[in-house]
Jmol script that loads the backbone (N, CA, C; Angstrom):
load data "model"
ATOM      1  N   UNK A   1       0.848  -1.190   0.000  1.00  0.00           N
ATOM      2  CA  UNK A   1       0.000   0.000   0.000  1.00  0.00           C
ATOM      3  C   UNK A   1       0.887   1.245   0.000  1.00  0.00           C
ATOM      4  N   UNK A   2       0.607   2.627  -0.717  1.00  0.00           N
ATOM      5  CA  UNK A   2       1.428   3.822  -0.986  1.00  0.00           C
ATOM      6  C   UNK A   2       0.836   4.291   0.611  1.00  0.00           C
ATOM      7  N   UNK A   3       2.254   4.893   1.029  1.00  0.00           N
ATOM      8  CA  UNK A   3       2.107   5.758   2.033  1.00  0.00           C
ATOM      9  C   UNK A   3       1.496   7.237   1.396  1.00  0.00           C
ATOM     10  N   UNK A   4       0.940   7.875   2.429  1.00  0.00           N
ATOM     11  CA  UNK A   4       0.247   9.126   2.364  1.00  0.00           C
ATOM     12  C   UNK A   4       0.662  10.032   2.918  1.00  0.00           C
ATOM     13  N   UNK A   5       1.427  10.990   2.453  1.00  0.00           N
ATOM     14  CA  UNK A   5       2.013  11.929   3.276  1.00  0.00           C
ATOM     15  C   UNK A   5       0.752  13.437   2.569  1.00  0.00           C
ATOM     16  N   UNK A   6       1.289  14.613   3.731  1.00  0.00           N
ATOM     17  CA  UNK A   6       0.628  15.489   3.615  1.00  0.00           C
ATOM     18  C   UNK A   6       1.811  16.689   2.952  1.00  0.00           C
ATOM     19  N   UNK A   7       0.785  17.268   1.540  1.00  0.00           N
ATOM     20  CA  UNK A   7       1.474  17.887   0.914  1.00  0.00           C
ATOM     21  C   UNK A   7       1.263  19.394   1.110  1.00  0.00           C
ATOM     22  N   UNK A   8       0.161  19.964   1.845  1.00  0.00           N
ATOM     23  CA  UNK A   8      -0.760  21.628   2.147  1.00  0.00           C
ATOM     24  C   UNK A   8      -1.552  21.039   3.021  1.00  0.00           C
ATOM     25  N   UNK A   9      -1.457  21.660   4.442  1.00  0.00           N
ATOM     26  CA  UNK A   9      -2.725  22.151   5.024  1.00  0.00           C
ATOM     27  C   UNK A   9      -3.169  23.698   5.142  1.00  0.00           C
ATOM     28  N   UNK A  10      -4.873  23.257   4.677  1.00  0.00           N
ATOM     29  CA  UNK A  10      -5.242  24.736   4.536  1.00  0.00           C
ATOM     30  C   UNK A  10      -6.545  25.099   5.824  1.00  0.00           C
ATOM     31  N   UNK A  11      -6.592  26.305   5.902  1.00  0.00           N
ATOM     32  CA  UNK A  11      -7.892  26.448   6.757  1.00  0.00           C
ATOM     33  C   UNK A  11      -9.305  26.040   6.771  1.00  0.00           C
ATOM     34  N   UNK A  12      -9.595  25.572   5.304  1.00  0.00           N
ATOM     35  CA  UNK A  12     -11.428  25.246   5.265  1.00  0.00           C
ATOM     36  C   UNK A  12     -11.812  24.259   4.325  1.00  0.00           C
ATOM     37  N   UNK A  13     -12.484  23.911   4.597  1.00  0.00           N
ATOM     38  CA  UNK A  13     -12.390  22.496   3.005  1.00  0.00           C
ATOM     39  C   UNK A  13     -12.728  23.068   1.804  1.00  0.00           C
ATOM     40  N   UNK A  14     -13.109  24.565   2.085  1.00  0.00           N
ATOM     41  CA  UNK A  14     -13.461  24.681   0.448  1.00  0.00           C
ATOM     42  C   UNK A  14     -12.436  25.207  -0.642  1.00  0.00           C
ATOM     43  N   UNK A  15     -11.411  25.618   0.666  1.00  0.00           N
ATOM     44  CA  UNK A  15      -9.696  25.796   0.430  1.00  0.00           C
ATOM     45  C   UNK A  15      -9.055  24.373   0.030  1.00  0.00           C
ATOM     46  N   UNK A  16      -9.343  23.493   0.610  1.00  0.00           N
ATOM     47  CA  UNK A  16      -8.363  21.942   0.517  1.00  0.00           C
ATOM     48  C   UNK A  16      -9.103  21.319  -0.788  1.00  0.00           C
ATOM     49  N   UNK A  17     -10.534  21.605  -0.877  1.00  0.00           N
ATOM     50  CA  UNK A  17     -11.335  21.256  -2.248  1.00  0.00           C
ATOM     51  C   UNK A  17     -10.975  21.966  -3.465  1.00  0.00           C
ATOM     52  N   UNK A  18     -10.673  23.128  -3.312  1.00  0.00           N
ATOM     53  CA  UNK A  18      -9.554  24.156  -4.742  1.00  0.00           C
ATOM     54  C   UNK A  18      -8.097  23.281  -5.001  1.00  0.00           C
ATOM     55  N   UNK A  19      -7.549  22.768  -4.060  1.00  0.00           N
ATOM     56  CA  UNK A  19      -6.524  22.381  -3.785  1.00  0.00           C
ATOM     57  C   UNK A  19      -6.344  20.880  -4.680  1.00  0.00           C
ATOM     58  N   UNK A  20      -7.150  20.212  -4.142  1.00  0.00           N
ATOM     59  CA  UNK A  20      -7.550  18.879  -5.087  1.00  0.00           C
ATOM     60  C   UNK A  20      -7.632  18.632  -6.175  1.00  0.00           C
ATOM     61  N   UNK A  21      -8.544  19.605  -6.713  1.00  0.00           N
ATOM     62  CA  UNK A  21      -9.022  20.590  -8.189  1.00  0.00           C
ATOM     63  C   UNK A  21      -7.720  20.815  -8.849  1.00  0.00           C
ATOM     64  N   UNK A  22      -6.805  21.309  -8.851  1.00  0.00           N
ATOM     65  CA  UNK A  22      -5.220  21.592  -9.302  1.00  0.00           C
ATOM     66  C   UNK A  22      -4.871  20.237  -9.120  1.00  0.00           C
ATOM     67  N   UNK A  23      -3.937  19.241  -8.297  1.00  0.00           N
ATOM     68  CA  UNK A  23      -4.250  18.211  -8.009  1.00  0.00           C
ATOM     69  C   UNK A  23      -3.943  17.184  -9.119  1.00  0.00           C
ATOM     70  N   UNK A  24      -5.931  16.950  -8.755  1.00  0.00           N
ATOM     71  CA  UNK A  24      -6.535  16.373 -10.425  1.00  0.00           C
ATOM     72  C   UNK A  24      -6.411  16.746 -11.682  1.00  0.00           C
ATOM     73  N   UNK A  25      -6.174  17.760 -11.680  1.00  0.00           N
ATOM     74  CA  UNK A  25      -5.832  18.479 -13.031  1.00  0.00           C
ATOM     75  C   UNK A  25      -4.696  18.007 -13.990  1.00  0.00           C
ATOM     76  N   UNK A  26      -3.490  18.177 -12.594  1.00  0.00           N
ATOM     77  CA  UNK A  26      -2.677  17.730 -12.939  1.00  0.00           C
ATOM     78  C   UNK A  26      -2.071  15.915 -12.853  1.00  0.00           C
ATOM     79  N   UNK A  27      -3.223  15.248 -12.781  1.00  0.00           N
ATOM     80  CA  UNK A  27      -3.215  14.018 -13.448  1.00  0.00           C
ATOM     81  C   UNK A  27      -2.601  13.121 -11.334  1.00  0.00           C
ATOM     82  N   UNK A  28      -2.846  14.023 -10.700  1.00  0.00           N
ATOM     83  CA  UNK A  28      -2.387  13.884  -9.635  1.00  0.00           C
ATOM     84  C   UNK A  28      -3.534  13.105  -8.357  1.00  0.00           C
ATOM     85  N   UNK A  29      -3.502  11.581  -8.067  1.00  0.00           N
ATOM     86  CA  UNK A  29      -4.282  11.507  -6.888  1.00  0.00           C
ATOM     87  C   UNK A  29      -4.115  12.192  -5.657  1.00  0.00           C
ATOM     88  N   UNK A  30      -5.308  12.645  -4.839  1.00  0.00           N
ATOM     89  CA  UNK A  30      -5.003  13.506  -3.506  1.00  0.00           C
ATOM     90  C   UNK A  30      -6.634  13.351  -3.037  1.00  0.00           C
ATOM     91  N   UNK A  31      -5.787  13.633  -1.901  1.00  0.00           N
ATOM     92  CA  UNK A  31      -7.875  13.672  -1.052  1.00  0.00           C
ATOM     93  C   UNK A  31      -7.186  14.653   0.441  1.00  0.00           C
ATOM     94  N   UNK A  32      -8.448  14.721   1.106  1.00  0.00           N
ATOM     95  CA  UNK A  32      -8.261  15.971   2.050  1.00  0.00           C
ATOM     96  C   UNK A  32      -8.835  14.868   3.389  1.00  0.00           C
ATOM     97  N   UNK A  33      -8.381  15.475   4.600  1.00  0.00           N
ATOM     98  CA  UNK A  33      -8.622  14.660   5.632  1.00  0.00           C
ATOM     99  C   UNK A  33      -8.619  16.306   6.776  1.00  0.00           C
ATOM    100  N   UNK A  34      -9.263  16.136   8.038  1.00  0.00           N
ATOM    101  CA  UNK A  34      -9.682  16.683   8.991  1.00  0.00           C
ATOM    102  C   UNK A  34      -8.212  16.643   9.634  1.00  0.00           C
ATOM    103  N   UNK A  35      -7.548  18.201  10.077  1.00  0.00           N
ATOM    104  CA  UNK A  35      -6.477  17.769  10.942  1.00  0.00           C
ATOM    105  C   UNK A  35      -6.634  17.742  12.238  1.00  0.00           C
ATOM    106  N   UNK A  36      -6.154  16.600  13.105  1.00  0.00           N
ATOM    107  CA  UNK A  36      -6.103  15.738  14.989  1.00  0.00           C
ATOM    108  C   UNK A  36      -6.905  17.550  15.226  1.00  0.00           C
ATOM    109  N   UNK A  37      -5.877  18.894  14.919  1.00  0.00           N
ATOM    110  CA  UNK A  37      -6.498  20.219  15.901  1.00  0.00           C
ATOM    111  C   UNK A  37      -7.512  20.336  15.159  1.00  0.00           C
ATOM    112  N   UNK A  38      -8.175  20.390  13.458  1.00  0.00           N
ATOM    113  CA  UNK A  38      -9.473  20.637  13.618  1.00  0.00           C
ATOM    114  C   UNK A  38     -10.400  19.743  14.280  1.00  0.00           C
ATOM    115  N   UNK A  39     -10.137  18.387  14.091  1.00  0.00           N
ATOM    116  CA  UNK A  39     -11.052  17.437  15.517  1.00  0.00           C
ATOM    117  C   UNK A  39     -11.061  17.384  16.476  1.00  0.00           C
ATOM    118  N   UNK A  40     -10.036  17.994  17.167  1.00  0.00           N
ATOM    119  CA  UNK A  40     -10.321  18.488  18.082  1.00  0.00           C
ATOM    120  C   UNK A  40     -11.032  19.873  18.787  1.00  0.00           C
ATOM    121  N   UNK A  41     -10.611  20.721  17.645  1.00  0.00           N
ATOM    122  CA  UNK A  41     -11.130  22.150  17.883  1.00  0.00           C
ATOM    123  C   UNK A  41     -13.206  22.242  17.978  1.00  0.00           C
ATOM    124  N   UNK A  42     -13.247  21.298  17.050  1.00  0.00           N
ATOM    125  CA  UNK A  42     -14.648  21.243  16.351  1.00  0.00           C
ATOM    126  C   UNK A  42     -15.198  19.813  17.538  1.00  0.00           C
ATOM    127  N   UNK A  43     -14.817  19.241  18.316  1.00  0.00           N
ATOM    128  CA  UNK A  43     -15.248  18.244  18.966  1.00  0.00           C
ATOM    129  C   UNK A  43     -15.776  17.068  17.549  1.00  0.00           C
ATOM    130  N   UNK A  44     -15.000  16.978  16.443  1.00  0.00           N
ATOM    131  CA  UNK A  44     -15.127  15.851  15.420  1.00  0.00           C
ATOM    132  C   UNK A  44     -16.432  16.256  14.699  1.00  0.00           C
ATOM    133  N   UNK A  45     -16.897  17.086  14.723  1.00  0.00           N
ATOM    134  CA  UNK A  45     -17.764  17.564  13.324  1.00  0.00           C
ATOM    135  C   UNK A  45     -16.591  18.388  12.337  1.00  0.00           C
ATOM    136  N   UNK A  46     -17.338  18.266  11.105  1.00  0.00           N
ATOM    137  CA  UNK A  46     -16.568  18.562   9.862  1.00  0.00           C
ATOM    138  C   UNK A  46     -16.289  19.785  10.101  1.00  0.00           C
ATOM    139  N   UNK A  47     -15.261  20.236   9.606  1.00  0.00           N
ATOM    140  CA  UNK A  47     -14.702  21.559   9.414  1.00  0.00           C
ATOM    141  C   UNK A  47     -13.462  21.786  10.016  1.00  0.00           C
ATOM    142  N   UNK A  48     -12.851  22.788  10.080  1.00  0.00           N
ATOM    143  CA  UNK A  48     -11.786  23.084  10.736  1.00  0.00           C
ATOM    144  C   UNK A  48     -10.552  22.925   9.411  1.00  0.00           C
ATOM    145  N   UNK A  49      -9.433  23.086  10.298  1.00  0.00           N
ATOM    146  CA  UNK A  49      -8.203  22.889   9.071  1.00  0.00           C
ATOM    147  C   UNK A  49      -8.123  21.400   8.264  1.00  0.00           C
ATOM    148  N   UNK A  50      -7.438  21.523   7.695  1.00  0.00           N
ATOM    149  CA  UNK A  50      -7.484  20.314   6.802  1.00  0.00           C
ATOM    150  C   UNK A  50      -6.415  20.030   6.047  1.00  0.00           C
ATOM    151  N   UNK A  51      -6.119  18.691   6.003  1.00  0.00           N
ATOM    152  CA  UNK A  51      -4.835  18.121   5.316  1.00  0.00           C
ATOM    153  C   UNK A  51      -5.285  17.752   3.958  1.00  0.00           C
ATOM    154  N   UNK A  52      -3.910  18.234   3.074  1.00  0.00           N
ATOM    155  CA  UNK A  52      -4.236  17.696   1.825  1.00  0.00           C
ATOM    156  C   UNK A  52      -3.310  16.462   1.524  1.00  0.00           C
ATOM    157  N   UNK A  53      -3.596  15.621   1.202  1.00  0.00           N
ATOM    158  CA  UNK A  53      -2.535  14.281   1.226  1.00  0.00           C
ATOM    159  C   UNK A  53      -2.220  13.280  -0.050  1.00  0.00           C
ATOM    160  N   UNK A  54      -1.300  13.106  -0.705  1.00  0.00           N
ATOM    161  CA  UNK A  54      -1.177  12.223  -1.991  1.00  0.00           C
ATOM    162  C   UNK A  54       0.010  11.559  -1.382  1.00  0.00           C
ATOM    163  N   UNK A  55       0.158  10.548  -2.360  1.00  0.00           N
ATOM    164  CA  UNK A  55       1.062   9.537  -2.230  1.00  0.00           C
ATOM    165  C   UNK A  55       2.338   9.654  -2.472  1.00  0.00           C
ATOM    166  N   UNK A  56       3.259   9.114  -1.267  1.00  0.00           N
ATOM    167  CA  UNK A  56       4.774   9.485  -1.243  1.00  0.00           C
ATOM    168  C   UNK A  56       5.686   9.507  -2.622  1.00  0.00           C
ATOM    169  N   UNK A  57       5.038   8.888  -3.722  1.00  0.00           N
ATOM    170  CA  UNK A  57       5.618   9.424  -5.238  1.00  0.00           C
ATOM    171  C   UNK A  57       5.774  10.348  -5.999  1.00  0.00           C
ATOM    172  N   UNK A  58       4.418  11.014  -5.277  1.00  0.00           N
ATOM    173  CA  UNK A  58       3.529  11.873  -6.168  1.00  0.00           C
ATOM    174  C   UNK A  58       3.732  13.519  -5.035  1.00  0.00           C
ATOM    175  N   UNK A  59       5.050  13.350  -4.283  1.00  0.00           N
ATOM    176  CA  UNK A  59       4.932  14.272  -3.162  1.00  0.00           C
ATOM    177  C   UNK A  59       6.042  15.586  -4.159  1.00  0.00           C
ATOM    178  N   UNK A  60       6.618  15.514  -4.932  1.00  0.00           N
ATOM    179  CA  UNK A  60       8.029  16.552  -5.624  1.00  0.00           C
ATOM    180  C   UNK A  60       6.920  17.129  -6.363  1.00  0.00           C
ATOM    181  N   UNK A  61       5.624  16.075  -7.076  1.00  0.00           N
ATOM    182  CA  UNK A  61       4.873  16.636  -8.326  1.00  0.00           C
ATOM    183  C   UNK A  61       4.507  18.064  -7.455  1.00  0.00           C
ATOM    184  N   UNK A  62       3.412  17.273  -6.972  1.00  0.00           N
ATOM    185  CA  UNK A  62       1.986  17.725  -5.984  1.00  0.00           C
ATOM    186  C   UNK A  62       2.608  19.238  -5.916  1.00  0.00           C
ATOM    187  N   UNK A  63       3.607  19.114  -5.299  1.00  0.00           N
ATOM    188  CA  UNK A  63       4.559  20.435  -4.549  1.00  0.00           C
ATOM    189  C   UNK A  63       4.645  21.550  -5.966  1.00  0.00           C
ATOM    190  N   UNK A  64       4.908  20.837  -6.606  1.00  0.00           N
ATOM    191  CA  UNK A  64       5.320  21.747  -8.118  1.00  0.00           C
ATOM    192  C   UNK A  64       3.748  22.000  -8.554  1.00  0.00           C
ATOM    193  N   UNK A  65       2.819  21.748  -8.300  1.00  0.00           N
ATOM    194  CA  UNK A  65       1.659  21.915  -9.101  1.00  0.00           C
ATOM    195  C   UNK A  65       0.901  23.212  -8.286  1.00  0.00           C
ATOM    196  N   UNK A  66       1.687  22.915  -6.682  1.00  0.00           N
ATOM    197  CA  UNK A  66       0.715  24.264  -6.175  1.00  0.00           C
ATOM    198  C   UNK A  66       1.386  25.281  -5.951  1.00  0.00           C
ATOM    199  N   UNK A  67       3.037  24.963  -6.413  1.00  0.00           N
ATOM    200  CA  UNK A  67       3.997  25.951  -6.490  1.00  0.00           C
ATOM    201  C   UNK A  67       3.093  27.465  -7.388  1.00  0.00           C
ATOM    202  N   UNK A  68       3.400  26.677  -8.686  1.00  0.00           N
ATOM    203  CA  UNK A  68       3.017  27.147  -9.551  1.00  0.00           C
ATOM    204  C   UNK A  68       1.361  27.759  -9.933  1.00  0.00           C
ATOM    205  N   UNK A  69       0.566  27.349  -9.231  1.00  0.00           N
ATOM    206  CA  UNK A  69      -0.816  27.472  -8.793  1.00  0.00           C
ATOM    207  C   UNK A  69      -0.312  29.006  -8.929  1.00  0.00           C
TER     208      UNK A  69
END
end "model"
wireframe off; spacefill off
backbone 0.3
color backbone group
């Protein structure tokens, strides 16, 4: 199984959902996950900061895609 490292955390999912969007674009898998302080901040309802995360291959791309963003 590919490890998942985190490539941007942003403040709101509709920030980490733009984020994805570039991403995919660029031919790139990624998905967004809740970060430990927004589950905690939020007592585990949605929202809060958020990790953006692709696979340890795909971590030099990812970086270059939101460089350039």
């Amino acid at each position: 199984m590919d490890e998942l490292v985190v490539v941007e955390v942003v403040a709101t999912e509709p920030e980490a959902e733009l984020l994805l969007g570039l991403l995919r674009d660029a031919g790139i898998d990624s998905l967004r996950r809740q970060t430990n302080f927004g589950a905690g901040a939020s007592d585990g309802l949605p929202g809060g900061p958020q990790e953006v995360v692709v696979r340890s291959q795909d971590l030099e791309a990812a970086r270059e895609v939101l460089r350039t963003a």
